[in-house]
Residue, then its C-alpha position, 0 to 999 in steps of 0.5 A: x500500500x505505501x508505494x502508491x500512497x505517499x501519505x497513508x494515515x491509518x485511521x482505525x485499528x481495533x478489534x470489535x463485534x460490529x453490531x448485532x451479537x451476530x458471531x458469524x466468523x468463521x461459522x461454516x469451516x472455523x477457517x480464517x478468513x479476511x476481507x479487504x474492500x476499497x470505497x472510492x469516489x473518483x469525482x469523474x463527471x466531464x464537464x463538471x469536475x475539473x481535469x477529468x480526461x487527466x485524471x481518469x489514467x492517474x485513477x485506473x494505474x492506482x487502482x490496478x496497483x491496489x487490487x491484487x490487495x482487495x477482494x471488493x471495490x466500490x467506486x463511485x462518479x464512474x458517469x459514464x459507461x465505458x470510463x467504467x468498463x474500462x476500469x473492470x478491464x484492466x481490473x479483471x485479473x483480480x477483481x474480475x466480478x463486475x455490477x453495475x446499472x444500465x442507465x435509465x434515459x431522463x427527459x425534459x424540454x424547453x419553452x421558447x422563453x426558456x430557451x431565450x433566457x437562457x440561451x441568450x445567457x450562455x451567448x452573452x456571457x460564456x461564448x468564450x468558455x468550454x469543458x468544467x469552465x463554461x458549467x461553472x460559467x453558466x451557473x455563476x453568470x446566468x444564476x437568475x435564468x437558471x433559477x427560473x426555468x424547469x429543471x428538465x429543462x435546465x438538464x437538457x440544456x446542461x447535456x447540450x452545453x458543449x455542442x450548442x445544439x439548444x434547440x434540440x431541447x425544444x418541445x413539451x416532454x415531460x421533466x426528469x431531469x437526468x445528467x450523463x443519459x441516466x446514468x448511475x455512477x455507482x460500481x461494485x467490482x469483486x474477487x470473489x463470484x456476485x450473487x442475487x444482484x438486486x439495485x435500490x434506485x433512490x428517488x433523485x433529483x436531476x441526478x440518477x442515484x442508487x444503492x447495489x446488493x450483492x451476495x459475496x461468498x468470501x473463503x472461510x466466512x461465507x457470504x456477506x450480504x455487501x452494498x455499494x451506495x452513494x447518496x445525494x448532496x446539494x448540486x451547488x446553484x442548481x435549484x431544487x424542484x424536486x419533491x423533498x423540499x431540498x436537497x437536505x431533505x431528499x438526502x435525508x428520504x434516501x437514506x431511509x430508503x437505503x435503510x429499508x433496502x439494507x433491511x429487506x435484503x440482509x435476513x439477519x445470518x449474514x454479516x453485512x457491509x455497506x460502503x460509499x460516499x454517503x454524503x454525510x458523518x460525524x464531526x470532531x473536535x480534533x485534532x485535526x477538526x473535522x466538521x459534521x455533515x448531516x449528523x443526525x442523518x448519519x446517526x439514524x443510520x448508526x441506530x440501525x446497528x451498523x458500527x462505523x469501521x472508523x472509530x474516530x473521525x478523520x477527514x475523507x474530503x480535506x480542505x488539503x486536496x488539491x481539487x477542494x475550493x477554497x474553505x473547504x471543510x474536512x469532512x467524514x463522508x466516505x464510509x465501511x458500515x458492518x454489522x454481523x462481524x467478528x473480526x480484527x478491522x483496520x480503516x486507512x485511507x489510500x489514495x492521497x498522492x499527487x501527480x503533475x498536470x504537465x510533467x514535462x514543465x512540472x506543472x501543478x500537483x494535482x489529487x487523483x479525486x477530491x475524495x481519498x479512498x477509505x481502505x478496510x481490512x477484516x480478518x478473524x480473531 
């Protein structure tokens, strides 16, 4: 692990029973067993994030490096399809058991108003701009005409802003606003063979969003029932015409939804798991100071019996990377739930070097994603 991370920081290491009373090691054979599973979001969303075409062949080299030390990965932002098969290509070798969605199409249409708001903007305004430039463009110098229009609208005219071609937005179709063609960002790659697959699509807002189920029968412990997730958060100026009142809210609904999910398809006899990006967690004096997000969402969840493989808070998202804006907040939000477990656990982070934008004028130092990964290990006691 240390000659790809060049700033590992172990951030739990302790033996626990993760919730439950469940004694479920090693229950079929009495052999040893472990557990290695990587949560990462890669922050890859073209046209939204910056320097992702970079970025993308820095991610896929770490990751290969990383997997012949993990039996599960968990990725997320993986927007587009073939960025992710691309990815379980060169993962195969090791992780070569792959789940993922098909996208689900939204839809959405503009008035003739609406497209000369708007459209008048982006013309005025960001003619010169292109790529993440002219997103953050349109969302800091056309606020007000964003602010107005519906929001299938306002995602058909994101999906366009690159070739121009507005006009295809025209019409009266009804408004589900999905980026990327309704894609689902999430991935779970695995050693071990996938069983009774089954996908939770939360109810999401201008985004597609969900939570995968599999069966991973793991050597010596049996099988696991493992989720990969990753829940909603604010989408910046973008307002919220979606049915929770706000971004808040809906996270807050997703996260009883993934909460039901994990309830009817774990039956109580196997160990569970859940990893992601959960867009929320608990804050911490220090030091370091790490600030909360949506405590008490992050608690409701804790209430359910999953134990957090990170004891003590440590920043996932740090006002450190490069990527962060400035005052950005350090923030626990990348997560390794377990419940049913009796094992030795070790959380670190990985994933935190830097590599140079233009190597040849050594260029600026740039962080693979604005995330670093959260890396657990089970083994039995």
């Amino acid at each position: 692990m240390k000659a790809i991370s060049t700033s590992l920081s172990v951030v739990a290491s302790v033996a626990i029973a993760c919730g439950g009373g469940h004694d479920v090691a090693n229950r079929e054979s009495n052999a040893p067993f472990e557990l290695r599973a990587l949560s990462y979001n890669t922050a890859l969303a073209p046209g939204f994030e910056p320097f992702t075409s970079e970025r993308k062949p820095q991610i896929e080299t770490a990751l290969v490096s990383l997997a012949g030390q993990l039996d599960l990965l968990c990725v997320q932002e993986y927007w587009i399809g073939s960025d992710f098969d691309a990815l379980a290509s060169k993962l195969a070798d090791n992780l070569p058991n792959r789940f993922r969605q098909a996208p689900r199409a939204g839809s959405g249409s503009c008035s003739e108003h609406d497209l000369n708001e708007l459209g008048g903007c982006l013309a005025k305004s960001c003619a010169e701009q292109g790529g993440v430039e002219l997103v953050g463009c349109a969302q800091t110098q056309c606020a007000d005409a964003i602010e107005g229009i519906d929001g299938g609208c306002l995602g058909c005219f994101l999906d366009h802003l690159n070739d121009h071609a507005f006009s295809q937005c025209a019409g009266n179709a009804p408004s589900d606003p999905a980026l990327f063609g309704g894609a689902f960002d999430v991935g779970l790659l695995s050693r071990y063979p996938l069983s009774h697959l089954d996908a939770l699509e939360y109810d999401a807002y201008f985004v597609r969003g969900s939570a995968l189920y599999a069966q991973v029968d793991v050597p010596g412990l049996g099988p696991v029932d493992t989720f990969c997730t990753h829940l909603g958060s604010s989408l910046g100026v973008i307002p919220y015409q979606g049915s929770h009142g706000s971004w808040d809210g809906e996270h807050a609904y997703q996260v009883a939804q993934l909460m039901s999910f994990i309830a009817k398809k774990s039956n109580g006899k196997n160990p569970v798991m859940v990893l992601g990006d959960l867009n929320m967690g608990p804050g911490s004096a220090g030091p370091p100071a790490v600030s909360a997000e949506l405590p008490l969402d992050y608690q409701l969840v804790i209430d359910s019996g999953l134990v957090d493989a990170v004891s003590t808070p440590v920043c996932t998202t740090c006002s450190d990377n490069a990527l962060r804006g400035e005052g950005a907040r350090d923030l626990f939000i990348d997560h390794a739930l377990l419940r049913g477990f009796q094992a030795e656990v070790l959380a670190d982070r990985q994933l935190q070097q830097t590599f140079l934008l233009d190597p040849a004028q050594a260029g600026t130092a740039m962080n693979l994603s604005d995330h670093y990964a959260l890396r657990v290990e089970l083994r039995s006691r």
